[in-house]
C-alpha atoms as one frame of an Amber mdcrd trajectory, in Angstrom:
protein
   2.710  85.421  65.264   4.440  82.307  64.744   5.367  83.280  61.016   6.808
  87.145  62.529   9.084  84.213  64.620  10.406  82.065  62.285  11.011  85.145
  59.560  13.094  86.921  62.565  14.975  83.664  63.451  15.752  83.213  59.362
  17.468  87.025  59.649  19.151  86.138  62.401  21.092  82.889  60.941  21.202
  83.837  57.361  22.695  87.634  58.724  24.873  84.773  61.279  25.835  82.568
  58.531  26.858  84.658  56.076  29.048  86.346  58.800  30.954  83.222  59.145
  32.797  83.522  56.047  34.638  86.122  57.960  36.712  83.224  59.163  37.745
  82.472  55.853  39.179  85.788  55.341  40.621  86.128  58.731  42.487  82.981
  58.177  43.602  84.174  54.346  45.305  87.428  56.090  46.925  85.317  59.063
  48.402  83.344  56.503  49.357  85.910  54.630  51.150  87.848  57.524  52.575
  84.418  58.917  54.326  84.334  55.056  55.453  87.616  55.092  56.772  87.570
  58.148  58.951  84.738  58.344  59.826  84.328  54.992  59.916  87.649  53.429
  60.868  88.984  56.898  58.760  91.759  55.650  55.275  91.842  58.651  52.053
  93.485  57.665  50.943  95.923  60.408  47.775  96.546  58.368  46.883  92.965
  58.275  46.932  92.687  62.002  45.140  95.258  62.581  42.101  94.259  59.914
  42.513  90.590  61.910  41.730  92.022  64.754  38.672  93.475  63.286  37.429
  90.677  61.545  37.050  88.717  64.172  35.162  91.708  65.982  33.002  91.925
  63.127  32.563  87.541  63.591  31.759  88.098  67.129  29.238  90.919  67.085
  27.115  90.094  64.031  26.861  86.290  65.113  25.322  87.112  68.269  21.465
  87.605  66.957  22.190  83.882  65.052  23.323  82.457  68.803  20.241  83.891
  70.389  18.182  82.530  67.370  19.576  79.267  68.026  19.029  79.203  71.851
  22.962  78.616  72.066  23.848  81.205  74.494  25.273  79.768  77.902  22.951
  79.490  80.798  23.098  77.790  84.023  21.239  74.654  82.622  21.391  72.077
  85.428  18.433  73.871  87.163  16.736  75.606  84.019  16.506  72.491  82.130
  14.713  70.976  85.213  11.922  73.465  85.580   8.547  73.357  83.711   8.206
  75.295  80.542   5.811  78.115  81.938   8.457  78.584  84.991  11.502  78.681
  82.576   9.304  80.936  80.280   8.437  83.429  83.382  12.705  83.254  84.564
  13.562  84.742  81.130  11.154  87.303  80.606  11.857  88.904  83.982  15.995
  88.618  82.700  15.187  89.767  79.323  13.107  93.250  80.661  15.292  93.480
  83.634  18.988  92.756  82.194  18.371  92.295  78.194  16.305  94.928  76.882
  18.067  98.067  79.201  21.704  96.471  78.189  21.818  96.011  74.657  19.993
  99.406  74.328  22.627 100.735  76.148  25.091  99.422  73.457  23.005 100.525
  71.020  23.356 104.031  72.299  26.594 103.590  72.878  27.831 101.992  69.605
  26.114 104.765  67.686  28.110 107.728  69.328  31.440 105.621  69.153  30.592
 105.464  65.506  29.121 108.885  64.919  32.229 110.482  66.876  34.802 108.005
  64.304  33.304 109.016  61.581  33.292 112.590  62.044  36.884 112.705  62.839
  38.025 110.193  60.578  39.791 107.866  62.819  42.221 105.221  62.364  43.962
 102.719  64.569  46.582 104.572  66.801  49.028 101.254  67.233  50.913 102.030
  64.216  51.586 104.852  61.904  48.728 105.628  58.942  46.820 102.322  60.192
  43.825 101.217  58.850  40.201 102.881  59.148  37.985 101.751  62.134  34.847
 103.837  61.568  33.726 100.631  59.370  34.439  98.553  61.984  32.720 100.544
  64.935  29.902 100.953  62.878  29.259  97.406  63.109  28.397  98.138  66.898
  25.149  99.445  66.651  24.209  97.070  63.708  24.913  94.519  65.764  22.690
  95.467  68.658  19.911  96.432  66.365  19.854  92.428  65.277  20.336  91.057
  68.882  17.455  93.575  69.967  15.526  92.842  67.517  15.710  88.602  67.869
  15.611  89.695  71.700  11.921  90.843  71.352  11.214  87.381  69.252  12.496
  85.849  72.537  10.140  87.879  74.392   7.544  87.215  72.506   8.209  83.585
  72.831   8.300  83.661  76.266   3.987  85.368  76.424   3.641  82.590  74.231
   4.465  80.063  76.328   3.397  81.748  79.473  -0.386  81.517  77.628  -0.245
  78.152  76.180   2.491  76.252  78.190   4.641  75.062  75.559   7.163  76.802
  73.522   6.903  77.689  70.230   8.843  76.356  67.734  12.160  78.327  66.637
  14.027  78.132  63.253  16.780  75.426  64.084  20.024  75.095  62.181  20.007
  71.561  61.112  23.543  70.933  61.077  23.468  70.981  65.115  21.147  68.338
  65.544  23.738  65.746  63.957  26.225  66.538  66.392  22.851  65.925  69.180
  23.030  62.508  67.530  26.226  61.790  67.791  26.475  62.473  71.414  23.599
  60.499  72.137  24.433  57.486  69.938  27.871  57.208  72.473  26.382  57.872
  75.866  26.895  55.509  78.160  24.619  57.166  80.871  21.187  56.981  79.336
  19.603  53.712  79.112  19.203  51.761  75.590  15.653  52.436  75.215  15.581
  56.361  76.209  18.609  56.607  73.826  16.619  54.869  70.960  13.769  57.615
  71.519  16.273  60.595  71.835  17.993  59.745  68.738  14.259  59.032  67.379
  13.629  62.339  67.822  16.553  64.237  67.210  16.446  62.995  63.412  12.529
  64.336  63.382  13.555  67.511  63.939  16.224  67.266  62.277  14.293  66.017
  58.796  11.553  69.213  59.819  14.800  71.206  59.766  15.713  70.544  56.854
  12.191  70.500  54.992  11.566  74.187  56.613  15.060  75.231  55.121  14.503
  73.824  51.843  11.581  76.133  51.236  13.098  79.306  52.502
């Protein structure tokens, strides 16, 4: 069970990480449209438009590496405090309740936006002949599929935790846990010794991290 985990978190951020490129490209066409426009004088519509996409793209397919990572936003100032059973229990009742019926929902939905674009061949309506978005609304239910599907890990993560009160361990991106250290290093509200540990530990994982990665 704990190797179905880790393989699902490993989808998630390389599917997350190779995503991030789009940033490179979206930056390439706003520099390219910034050029043409103010010193050709000659604006793109089409590379607008595909910017705008791009970063769609960005934002949807990340969303399974987030999850994977344990980086979406919660209200942490009274999670963090609870036990791990109790915090296991609070998300498994939000993940069936809120998760599970929502992103099947966009599931659903994503697939007819897509089926219906594809059918009729649609493009963007802002300007005239723009660019396809049948691609880019098929990335909709793709999307959902991955965050669904790293959902469940959660779930699953949660039983496991509700059996053996601890959580499992998760796939961590080692990159974040330098910028843990960091933080920690320059607090001025944790006392020497706690800091010491913190750090201590932060570079554990962070050596497991990398040790797990290295042999994927």
């Amino acid at each position: 069970m704990k190797q179905l985990m880790l393989t699902v978190d490993k989808i998630s951020t390389y599917v997350g990480k190779a995503a991030a490129w789009l940033i490179i490209v979206l930056m390439v066409m706003v520099c390219i449209d910034v050029f043409r426009r103010y010193v050709m004088s000659a604006p793109s519509a089409w590379i607008g438009e595909l910017s705008v996409m791009s970063y769609g793209v960005t934002f949807m397919i990340c969303g399974a590496y987030t999850l994977a990572q344990n980086a979406h936003v919660r209200g942490d100032f009274l999670y963090g405090s609870m036990k791990p059973r109790t915090q296991a229990l609070f998300d498994l009742v939000l993940y069936i309740a809120f998760f599970l019926p929502g992103i099947a929902a966009l599931i659903y939905a994503g697939y007819t936006f897509a089926a219906d674009s594809w059918r009729i061949g649609e493009h963007t309506t802002q300007i005239a002949n723009g660019p396809p978005v049948y691609h880019f609304k098929s990335i909709i239910p793709i999307a959902g599929g991955l965050v669904m599907l790293q959902g469940i890990i959660e779930i699953i993560r949660c039983v496991y935790c509700l059996r053996t009160g601890e959580w499992p361990e998760r796939l961590k991106d080692a990159e974040e846990i330098d910028v843990v250290e960091q933080q920690l290093a320059a607090s001025v509200y944790v006392d020497q010794e706690a800091k010491e540990q913190a750090i201590k530990n932060a570079k554990s994982i962070d050596e497991a991290a990398h040790h797990r990665l290295g042999n994927t």
